[in-house]
N, CA, C and O atoms as a Tripos MOL2 file, in Angstrom:
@<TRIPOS>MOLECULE
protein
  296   295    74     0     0
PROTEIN
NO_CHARGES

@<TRIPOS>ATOM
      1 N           9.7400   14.4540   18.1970 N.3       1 UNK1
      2 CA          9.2030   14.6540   16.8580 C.3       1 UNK1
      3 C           8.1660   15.7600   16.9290 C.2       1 UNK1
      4 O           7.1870   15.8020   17.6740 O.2       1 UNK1
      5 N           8.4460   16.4030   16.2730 N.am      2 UNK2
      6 CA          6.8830   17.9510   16.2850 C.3       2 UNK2
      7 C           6.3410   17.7340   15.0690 C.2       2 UNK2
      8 O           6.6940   16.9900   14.1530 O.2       2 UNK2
      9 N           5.1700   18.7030   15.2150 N.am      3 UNK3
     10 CA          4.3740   18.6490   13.9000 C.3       3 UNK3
     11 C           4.7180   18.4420   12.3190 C.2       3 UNK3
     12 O           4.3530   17.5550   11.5480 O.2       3 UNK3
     13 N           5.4610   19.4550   12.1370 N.am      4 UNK4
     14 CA          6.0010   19.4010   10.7450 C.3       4 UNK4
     15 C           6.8130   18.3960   10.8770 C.2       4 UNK4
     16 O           6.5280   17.6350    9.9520 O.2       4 UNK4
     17 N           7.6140   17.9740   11.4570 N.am      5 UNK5
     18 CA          8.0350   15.7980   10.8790 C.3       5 UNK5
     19 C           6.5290   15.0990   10.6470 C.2       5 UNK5
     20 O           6.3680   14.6950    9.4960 O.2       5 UNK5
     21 N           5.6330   14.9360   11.3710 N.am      6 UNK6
     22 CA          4.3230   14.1760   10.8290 C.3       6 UNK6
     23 C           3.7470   14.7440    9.9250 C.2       6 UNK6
     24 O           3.3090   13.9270    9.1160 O.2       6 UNK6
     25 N           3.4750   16.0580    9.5980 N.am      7 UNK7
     26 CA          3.2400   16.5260    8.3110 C.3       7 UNK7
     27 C           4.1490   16.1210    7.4320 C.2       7 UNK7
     28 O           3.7030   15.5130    6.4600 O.2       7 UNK7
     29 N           5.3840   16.2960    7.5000 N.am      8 UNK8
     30 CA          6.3250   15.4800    6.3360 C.3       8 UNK8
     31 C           5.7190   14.0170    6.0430 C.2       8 UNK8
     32 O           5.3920   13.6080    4.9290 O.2       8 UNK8
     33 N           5.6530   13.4920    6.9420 N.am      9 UNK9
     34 CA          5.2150   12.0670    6.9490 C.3       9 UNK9
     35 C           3.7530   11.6580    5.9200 C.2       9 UNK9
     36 O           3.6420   10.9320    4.9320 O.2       9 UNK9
     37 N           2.8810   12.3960    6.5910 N.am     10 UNK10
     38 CA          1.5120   12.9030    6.0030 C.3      10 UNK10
     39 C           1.8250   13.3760    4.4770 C.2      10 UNK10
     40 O           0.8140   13.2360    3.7880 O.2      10 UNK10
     41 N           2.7710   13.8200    3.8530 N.am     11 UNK11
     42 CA          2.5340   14.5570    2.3860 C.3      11 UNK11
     43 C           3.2800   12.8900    1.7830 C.2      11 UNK11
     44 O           2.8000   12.1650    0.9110 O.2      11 UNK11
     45 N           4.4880   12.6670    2.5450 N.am     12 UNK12
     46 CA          4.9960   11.5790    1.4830 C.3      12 UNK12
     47 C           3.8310   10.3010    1.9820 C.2      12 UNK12
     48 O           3.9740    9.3590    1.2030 O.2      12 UNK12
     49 N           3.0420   10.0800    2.7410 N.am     13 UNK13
     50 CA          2.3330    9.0380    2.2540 C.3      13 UNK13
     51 C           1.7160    9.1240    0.6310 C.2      13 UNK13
     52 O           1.1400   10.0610    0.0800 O.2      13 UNK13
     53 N           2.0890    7.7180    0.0890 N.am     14 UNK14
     54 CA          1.0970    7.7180   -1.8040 C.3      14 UNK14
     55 C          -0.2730    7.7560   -1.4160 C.2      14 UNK14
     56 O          -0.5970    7.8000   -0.2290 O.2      14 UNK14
     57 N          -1.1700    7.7390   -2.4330 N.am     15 UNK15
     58 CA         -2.3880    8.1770   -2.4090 C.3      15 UNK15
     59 C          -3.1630    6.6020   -1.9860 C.2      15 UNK15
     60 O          -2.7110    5.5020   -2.3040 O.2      15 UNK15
     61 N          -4.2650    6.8200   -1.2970 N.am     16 UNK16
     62 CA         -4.9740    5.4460   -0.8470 C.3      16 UNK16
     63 C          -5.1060    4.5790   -2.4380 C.2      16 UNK16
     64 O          -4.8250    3.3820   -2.4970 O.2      16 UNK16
     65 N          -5.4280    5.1310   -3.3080 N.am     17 UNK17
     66 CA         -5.7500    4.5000   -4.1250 C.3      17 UNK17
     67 C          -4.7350    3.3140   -4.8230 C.2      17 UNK17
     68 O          -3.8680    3.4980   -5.6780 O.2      17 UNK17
     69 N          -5.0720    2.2460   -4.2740 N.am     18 UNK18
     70 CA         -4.1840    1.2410   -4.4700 C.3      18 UNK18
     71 C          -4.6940    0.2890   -5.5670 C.2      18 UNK18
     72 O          -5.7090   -0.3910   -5.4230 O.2      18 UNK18
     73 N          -3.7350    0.2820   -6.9490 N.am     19 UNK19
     74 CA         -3.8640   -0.3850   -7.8090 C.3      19 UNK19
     75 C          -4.2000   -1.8160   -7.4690 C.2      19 UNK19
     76 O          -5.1380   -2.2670   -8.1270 O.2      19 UNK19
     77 N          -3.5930   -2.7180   -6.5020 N.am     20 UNK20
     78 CA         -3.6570   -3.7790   -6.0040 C.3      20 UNK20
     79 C          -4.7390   -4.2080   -6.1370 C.2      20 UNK20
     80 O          -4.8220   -5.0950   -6.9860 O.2      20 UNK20
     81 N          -5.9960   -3.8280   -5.4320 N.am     21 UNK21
     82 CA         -7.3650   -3.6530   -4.9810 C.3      21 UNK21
     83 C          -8.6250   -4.3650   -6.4320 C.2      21 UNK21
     84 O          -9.5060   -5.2180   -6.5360 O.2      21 UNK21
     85 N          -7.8400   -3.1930   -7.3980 N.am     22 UNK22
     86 CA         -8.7010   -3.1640   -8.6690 C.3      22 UNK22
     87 C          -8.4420   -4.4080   -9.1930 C.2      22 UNK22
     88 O          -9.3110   -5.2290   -9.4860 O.2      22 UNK22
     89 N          -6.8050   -4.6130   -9.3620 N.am     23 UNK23
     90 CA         -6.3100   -5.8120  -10.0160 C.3      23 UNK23
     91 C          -6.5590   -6.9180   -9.5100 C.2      23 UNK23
     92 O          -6.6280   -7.7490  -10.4160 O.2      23 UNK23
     93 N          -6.7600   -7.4360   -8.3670 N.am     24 UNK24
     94 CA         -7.3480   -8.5580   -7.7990 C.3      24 UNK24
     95 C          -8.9790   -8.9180   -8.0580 C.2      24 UNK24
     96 O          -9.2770   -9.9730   -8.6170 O.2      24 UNK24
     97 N          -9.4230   -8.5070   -7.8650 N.am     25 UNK25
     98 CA        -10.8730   -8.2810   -8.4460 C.3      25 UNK25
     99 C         -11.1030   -8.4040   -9.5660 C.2      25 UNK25
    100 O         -12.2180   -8.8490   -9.8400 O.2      25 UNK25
    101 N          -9.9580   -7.9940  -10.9330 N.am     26 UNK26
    102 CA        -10.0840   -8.0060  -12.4330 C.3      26 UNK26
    103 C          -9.4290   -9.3970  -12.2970 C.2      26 UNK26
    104 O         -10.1300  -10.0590  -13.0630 O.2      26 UNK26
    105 N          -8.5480  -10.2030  -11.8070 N.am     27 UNK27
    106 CA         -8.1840  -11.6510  -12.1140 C.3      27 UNK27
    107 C          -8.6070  -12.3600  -11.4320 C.2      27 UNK27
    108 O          -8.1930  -13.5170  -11.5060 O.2      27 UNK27
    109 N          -9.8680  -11.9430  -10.2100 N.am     28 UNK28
    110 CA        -10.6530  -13.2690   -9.4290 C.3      28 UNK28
    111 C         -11.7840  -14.0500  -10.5800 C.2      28 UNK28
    112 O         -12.6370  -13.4250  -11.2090 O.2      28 UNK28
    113 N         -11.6770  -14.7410  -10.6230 N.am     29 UNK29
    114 CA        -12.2610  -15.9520  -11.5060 C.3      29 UNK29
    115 C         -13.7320  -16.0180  -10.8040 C.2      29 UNK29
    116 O         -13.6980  -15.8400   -9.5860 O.2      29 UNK29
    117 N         -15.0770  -16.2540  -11.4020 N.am     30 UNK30
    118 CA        -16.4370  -16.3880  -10.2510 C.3      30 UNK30
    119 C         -16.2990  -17.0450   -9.2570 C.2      30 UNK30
    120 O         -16.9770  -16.7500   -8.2720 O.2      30 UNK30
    121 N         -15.4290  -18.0780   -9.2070 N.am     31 UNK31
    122 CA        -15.9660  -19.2670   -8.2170 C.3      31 UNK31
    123 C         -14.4180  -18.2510   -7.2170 C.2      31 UNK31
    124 O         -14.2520  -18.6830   -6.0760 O.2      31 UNK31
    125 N         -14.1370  -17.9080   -7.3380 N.am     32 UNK32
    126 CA        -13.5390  -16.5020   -5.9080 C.3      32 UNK32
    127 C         -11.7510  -17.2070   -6.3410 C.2      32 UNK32
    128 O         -11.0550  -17.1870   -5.3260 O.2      32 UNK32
    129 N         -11.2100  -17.6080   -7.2260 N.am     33 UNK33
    130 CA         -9.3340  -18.1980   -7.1760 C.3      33 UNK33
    131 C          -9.3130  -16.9610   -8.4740 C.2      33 UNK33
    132 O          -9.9580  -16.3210   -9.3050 O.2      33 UNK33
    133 N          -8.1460  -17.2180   -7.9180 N.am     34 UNK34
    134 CA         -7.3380  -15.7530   -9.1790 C.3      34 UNK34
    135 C          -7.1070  -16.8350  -10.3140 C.2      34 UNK34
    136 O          -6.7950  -17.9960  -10.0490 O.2      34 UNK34
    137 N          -7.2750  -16.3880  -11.5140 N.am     35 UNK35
    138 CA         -7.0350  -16.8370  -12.8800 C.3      35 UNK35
    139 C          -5.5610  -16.4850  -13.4580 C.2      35 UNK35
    140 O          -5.2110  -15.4900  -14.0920 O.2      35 UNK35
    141 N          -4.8330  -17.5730  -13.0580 N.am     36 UNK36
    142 CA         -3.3210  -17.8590  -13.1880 C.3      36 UNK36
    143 C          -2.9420  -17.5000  -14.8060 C.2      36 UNK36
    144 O          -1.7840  -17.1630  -15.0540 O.2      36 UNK36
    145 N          -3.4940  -17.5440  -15.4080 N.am     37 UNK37
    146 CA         -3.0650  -17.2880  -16.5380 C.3      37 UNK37
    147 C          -3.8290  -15.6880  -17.0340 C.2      37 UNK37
    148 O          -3.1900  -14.9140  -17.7460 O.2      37 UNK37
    149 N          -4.8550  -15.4440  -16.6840 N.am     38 UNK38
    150 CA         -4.7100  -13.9580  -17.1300 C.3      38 UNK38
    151 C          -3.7140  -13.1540  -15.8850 C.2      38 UNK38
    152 O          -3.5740  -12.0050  -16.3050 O.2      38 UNK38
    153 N          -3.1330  -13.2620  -14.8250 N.am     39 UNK39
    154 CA         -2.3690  -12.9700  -13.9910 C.3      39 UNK39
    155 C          -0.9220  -13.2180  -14.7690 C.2      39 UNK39
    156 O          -0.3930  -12.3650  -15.4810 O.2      39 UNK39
    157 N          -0.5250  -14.1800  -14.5790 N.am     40 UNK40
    158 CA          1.0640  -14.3970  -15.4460 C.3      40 UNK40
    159 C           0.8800  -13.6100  -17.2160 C.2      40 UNK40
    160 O           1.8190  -13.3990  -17.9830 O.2      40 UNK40
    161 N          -0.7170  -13.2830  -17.5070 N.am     41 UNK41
    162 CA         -0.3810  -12.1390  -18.8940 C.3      41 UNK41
    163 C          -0.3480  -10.8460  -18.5840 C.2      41 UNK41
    164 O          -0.3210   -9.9730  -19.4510 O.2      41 UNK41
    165 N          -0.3490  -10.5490  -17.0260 N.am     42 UNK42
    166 CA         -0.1000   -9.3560  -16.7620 C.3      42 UNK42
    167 C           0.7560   -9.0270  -15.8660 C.2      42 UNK42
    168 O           0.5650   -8.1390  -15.0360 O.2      42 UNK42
    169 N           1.7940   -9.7330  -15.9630 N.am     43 UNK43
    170 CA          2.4410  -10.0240  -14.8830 C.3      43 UNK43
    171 C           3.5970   -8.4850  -14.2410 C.2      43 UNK43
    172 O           4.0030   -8.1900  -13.1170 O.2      43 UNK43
    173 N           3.7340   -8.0040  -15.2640 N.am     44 UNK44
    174 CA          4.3210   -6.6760  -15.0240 C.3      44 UNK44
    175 C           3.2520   -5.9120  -14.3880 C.2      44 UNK44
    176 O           3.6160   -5.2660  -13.4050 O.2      44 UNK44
    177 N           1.9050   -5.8210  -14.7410 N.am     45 UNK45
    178 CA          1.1700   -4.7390  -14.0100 C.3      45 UNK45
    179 C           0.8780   -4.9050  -12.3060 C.2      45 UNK45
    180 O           0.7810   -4.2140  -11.2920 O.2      45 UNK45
    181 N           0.7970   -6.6940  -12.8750 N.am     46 UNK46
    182 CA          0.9220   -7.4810  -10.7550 C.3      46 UNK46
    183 C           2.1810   -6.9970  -10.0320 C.2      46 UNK46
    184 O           2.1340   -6.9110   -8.8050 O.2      46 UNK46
    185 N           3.2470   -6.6910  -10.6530 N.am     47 UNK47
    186 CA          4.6190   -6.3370  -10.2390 C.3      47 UNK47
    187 C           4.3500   -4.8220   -9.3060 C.2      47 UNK47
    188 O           4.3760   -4.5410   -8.1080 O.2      47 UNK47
    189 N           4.0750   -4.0270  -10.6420 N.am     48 UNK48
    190 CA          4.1730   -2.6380  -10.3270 C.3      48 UNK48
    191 C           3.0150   -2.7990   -8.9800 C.2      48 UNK48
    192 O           3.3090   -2.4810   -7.8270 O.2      48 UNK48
    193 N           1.7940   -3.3020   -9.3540 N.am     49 UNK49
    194 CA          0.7100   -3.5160   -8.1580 C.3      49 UNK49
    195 C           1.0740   -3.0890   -6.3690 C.2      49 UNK49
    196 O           0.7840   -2.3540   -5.4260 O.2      49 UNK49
    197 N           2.2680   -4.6570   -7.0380 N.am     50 UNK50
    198 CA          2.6930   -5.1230   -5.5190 C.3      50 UNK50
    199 C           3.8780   -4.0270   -5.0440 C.2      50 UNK50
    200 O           3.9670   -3.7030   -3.8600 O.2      50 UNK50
    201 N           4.8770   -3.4290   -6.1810 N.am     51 UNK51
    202 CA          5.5520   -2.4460   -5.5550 C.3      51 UNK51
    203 C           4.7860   -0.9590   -4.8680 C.2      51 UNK51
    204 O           5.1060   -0.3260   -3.8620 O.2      51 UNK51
    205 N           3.8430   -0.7600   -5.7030 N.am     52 UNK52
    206 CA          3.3150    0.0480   -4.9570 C.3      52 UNK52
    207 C           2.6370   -0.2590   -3.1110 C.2      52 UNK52
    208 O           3.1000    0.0690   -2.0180 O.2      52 UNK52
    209 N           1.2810   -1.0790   -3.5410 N.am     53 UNK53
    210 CA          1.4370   -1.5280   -2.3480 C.3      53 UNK53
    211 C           2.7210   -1.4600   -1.0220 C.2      53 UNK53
    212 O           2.7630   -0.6900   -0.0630 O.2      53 UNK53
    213 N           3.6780   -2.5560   -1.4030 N.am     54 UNK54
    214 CA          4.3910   -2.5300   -0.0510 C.3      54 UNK54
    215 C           5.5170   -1.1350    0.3090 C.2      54 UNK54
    216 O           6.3980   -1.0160    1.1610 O.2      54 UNK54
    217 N           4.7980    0.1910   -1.2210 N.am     55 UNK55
    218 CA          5.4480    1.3370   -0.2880 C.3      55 UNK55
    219 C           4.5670    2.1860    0.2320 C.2      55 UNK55
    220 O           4.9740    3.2230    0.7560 O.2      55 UNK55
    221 N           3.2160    1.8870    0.1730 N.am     56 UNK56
    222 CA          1.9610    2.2130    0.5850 C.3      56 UNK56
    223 C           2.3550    1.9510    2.0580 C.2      56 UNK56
    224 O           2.6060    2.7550    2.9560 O.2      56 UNK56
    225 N           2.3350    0.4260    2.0510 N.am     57 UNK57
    226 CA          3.1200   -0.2350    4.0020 C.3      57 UNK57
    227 C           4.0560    0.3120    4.3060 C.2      57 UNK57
    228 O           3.9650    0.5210    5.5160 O.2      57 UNK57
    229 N           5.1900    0.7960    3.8280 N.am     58 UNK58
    230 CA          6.5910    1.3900    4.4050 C.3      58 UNK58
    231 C           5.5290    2.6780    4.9290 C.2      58 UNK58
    232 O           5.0630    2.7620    6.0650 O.2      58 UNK58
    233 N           5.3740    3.2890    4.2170 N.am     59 UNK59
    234 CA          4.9370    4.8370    4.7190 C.3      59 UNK59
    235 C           3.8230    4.9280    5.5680 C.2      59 UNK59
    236 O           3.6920    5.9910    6.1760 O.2      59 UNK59
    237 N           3.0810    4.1380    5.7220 N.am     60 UNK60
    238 CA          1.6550    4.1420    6.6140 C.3      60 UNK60
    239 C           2.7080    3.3830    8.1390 C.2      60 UNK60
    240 O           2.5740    3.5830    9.3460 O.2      60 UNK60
    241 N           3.5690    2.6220    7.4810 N.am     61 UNK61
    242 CA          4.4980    2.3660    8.9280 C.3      61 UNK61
    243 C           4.7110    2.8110    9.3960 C.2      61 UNK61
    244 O           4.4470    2.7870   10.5980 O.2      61 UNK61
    245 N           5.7570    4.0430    8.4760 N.am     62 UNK62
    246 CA          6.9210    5.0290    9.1120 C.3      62 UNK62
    247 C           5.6660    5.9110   10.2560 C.2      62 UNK62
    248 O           5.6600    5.8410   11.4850 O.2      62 UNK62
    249 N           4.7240    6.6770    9.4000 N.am     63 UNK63
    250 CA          3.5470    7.3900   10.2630 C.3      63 UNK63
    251 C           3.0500    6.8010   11.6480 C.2      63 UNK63
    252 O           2.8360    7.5660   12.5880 O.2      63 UNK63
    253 N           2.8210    5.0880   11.7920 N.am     64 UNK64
    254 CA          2.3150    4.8470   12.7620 C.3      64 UNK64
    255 C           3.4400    5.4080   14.0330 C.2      64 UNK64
    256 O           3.4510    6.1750   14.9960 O.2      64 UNK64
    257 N           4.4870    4.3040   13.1840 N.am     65 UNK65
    258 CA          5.7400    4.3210   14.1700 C.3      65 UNK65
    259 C           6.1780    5.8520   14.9640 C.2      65 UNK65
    260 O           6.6690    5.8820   16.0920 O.2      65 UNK65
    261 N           5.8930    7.0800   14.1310 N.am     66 UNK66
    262 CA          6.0960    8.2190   14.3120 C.3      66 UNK66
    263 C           4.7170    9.0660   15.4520 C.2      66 UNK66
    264 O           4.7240   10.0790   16.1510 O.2      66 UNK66
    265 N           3.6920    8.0240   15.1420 N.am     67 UNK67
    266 CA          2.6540    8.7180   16.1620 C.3      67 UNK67
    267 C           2.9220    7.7990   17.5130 C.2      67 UNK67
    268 O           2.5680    8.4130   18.5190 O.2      67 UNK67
    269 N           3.2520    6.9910   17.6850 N.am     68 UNK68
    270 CA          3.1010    6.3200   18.6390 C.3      68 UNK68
    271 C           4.8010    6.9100   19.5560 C.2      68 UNK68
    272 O           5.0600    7.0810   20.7470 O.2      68 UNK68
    273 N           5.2580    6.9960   18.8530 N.am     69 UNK69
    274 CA          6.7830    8.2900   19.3450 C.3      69 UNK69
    275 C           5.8580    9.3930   19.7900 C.2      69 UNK69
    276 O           5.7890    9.5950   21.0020 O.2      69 UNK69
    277 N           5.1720   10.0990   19.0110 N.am     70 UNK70
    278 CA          4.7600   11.0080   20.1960 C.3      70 UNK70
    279 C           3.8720   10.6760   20.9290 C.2      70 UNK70
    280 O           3.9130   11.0680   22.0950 O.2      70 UNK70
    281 N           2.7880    9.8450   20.4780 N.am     71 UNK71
    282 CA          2.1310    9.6900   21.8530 C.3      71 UNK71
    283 C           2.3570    9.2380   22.8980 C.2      71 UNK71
    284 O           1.5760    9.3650   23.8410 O.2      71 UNK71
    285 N           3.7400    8.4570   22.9890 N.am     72 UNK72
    286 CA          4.4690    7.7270   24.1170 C.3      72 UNK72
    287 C           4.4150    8.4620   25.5400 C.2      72 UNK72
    288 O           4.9960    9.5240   25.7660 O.2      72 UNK72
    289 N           3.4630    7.5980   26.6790 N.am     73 UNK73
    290 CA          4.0210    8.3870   27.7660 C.3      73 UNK73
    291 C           5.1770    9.0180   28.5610 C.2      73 UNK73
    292 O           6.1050    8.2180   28.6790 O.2      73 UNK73
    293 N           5.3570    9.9570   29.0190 N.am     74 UNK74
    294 CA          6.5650   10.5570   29.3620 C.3      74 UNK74
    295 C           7.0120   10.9120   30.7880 C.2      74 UNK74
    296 O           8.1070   11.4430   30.9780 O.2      74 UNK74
@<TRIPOS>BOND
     1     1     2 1
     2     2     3 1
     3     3     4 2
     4     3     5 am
     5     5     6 1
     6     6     7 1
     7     7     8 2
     8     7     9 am
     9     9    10 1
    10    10    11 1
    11    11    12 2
    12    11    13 am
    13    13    14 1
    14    14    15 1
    15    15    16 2
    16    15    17 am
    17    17    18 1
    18    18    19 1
    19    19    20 2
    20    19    21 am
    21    21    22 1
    22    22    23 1
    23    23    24 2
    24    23    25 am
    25    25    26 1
    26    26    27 1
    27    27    28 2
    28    27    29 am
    29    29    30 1
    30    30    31 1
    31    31    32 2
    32    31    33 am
    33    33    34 1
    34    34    35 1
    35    35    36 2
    36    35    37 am
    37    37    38 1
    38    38    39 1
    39    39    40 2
    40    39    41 am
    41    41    42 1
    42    42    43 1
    43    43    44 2
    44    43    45 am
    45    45    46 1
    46    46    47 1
    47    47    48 2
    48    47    49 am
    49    49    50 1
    50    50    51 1
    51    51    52 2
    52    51    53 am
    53    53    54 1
    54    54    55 1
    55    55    56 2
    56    55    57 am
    57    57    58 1
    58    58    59 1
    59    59    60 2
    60    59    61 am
    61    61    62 1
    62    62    63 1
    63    63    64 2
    64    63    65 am
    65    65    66 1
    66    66    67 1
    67    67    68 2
    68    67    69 am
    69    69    70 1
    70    70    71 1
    71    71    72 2
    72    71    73 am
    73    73    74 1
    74    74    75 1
    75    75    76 2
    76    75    77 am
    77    77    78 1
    78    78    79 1
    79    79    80 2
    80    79    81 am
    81    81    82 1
    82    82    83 1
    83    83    84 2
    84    83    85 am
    85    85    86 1
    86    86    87 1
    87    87    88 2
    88    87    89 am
    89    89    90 1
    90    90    91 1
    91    91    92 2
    92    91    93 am
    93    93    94 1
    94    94    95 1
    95    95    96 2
    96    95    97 am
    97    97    98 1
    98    98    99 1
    99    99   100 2
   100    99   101 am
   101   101   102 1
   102   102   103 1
   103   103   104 2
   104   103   105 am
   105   105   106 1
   106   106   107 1
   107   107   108 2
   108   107   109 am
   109   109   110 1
   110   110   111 1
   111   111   112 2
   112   111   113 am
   113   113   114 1
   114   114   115 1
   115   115   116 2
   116   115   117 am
   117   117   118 1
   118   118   119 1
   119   119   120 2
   120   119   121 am
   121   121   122 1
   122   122   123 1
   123   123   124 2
   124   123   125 am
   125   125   126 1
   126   126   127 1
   127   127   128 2
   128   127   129 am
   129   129   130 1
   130   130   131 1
   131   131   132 2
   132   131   133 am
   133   133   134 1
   134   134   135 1
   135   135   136 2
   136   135   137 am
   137   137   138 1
   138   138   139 1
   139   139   140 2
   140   139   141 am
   141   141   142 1
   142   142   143 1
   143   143   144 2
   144   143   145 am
   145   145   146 1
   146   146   147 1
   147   147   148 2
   148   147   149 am
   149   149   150 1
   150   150   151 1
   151   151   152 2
   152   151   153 am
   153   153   154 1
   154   154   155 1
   155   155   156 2
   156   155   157 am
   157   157   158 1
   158   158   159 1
   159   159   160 2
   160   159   161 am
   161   161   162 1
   162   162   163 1
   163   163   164 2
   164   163   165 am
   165   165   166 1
   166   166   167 1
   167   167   168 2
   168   167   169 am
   169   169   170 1
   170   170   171 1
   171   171   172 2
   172   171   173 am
   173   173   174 1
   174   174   175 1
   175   175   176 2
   176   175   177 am
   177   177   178 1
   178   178   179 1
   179   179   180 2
   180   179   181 am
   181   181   182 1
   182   182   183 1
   183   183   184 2
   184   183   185 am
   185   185   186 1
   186   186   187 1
   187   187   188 2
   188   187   189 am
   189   189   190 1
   190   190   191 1
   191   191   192 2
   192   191   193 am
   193   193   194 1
   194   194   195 1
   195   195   196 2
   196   195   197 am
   197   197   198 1
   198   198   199 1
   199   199   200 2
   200   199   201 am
   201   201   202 1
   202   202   203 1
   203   203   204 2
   204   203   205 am
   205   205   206 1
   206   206   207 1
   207   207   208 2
   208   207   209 am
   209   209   210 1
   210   210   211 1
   211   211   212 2
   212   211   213 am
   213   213   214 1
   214   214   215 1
   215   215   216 2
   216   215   217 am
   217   217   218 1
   218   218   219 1
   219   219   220 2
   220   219   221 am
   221   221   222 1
   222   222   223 1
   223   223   224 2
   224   223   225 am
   225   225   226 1
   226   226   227 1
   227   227   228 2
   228   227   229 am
   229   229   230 1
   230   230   231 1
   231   231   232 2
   232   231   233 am
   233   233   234 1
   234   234   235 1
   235   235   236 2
   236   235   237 am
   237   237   238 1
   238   238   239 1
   239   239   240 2
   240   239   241 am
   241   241   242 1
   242   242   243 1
   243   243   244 2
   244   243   245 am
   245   245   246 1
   246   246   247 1
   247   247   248 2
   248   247   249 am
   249   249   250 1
   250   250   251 1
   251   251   252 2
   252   251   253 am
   253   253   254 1
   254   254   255 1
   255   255   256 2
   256   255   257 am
   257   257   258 1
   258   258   259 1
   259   259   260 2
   260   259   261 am
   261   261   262 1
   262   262   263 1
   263   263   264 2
   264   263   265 am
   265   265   266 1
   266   266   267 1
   267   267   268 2
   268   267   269 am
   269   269   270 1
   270   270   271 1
   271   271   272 2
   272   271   273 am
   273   273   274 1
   274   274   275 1
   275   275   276 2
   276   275   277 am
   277   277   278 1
   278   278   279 1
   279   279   280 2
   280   279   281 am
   281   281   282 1
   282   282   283 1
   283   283   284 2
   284   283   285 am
   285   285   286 1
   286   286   287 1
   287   287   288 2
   288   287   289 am
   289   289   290 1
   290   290   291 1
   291   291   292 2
   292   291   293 am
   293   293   294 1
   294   294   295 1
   295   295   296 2
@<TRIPOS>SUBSTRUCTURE
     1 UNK1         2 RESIDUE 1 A UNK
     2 UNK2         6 RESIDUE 1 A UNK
     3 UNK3        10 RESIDUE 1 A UNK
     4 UNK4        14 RESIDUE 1 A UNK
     5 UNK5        18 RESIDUE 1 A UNK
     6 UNK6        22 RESIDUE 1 A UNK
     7 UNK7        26 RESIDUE 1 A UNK
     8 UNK8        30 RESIDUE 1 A UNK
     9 UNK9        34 RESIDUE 1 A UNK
    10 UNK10       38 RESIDUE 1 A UNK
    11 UNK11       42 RESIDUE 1 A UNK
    12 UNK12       46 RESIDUE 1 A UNK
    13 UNK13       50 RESIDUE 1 A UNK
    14 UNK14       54 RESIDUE 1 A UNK
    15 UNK15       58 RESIDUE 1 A UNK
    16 UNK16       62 RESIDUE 1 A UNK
    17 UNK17       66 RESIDUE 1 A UNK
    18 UNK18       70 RESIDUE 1 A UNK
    19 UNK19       74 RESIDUE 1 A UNK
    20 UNK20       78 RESIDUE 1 A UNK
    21 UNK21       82 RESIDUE 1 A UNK
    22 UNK22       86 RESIDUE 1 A UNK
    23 UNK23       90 RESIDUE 1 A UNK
    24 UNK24       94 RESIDUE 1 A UNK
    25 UNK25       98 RESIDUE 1 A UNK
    26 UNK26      102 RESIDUE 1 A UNK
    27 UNK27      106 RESIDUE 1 A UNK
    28 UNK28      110 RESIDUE 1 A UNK
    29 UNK29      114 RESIDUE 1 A UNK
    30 UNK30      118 RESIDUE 1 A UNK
    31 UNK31      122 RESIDUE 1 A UNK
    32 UNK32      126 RESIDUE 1 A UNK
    33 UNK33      130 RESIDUE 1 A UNK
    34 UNK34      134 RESIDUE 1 A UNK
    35 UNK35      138 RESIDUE 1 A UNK
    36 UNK36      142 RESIDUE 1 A UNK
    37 UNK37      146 RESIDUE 1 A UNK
    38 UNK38      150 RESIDUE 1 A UNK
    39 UNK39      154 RESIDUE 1 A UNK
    40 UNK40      158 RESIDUE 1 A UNK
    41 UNK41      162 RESIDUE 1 A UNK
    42 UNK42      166 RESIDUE 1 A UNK
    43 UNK43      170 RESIDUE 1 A UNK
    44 UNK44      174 RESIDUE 1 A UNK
    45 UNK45      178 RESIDUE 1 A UNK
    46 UNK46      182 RESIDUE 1 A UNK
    47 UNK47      186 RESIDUE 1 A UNK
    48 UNK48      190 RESIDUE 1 A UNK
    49 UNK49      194 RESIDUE 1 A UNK
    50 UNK50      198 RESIDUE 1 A UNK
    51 UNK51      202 RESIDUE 1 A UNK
    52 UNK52      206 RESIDUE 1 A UNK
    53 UNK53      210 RESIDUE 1 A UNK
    54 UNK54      214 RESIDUE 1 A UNK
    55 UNK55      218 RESIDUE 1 A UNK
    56 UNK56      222 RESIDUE 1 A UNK
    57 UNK57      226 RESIDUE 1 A UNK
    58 UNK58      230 RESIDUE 1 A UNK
    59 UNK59      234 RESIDUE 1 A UNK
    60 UNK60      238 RESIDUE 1 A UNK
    61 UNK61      242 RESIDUE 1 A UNK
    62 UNK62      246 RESIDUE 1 A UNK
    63 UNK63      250 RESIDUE 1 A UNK
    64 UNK64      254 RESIDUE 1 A UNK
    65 UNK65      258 RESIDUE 1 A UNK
    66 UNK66      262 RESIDUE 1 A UNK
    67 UNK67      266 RESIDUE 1 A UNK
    68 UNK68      270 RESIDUE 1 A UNK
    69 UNK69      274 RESIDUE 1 A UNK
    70 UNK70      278 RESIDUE 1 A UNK
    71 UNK71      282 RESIDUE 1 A UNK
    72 UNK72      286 RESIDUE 1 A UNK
    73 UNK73      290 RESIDUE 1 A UNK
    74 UNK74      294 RESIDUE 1 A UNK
């Protein structure tokens, strides 16, 4: 693998900014449990949340998986 494959890798990672983050925090209730019912009234935005997220994980994968290919001893 050479540079420009991890630069490929590097541009298609999405941006840190993970909707997830915000939205958990907007449906934690004080006493710290998520509020099941303003959650199931947003339940499409928890959707999109979580799709983003786990392609946030595919691609921060693919990168690890790809550095540890090159850094592999030889």
């Amino acid at each position: 693998m050479d540079a420009r494959t991890l630069a490929g890798l590097l541009a298609a990672a999405p941006p840190v900014d993970l909707r997830i983050l915000e939205l958990t925090a907007e449906l934690t209730r004080p006493d710290g449990a998520l509020d099941m019912d303003a959650a199931a009234a947003r339940q499409h935005e928890v959707e999109l949340a979580c799709v983003q997220a786990q392609e946030y994980a595919a691609a921060t994968g693919r990168l690890r998986e790809a550095l540890r290919w090159t850094l592999r001893p030889r």
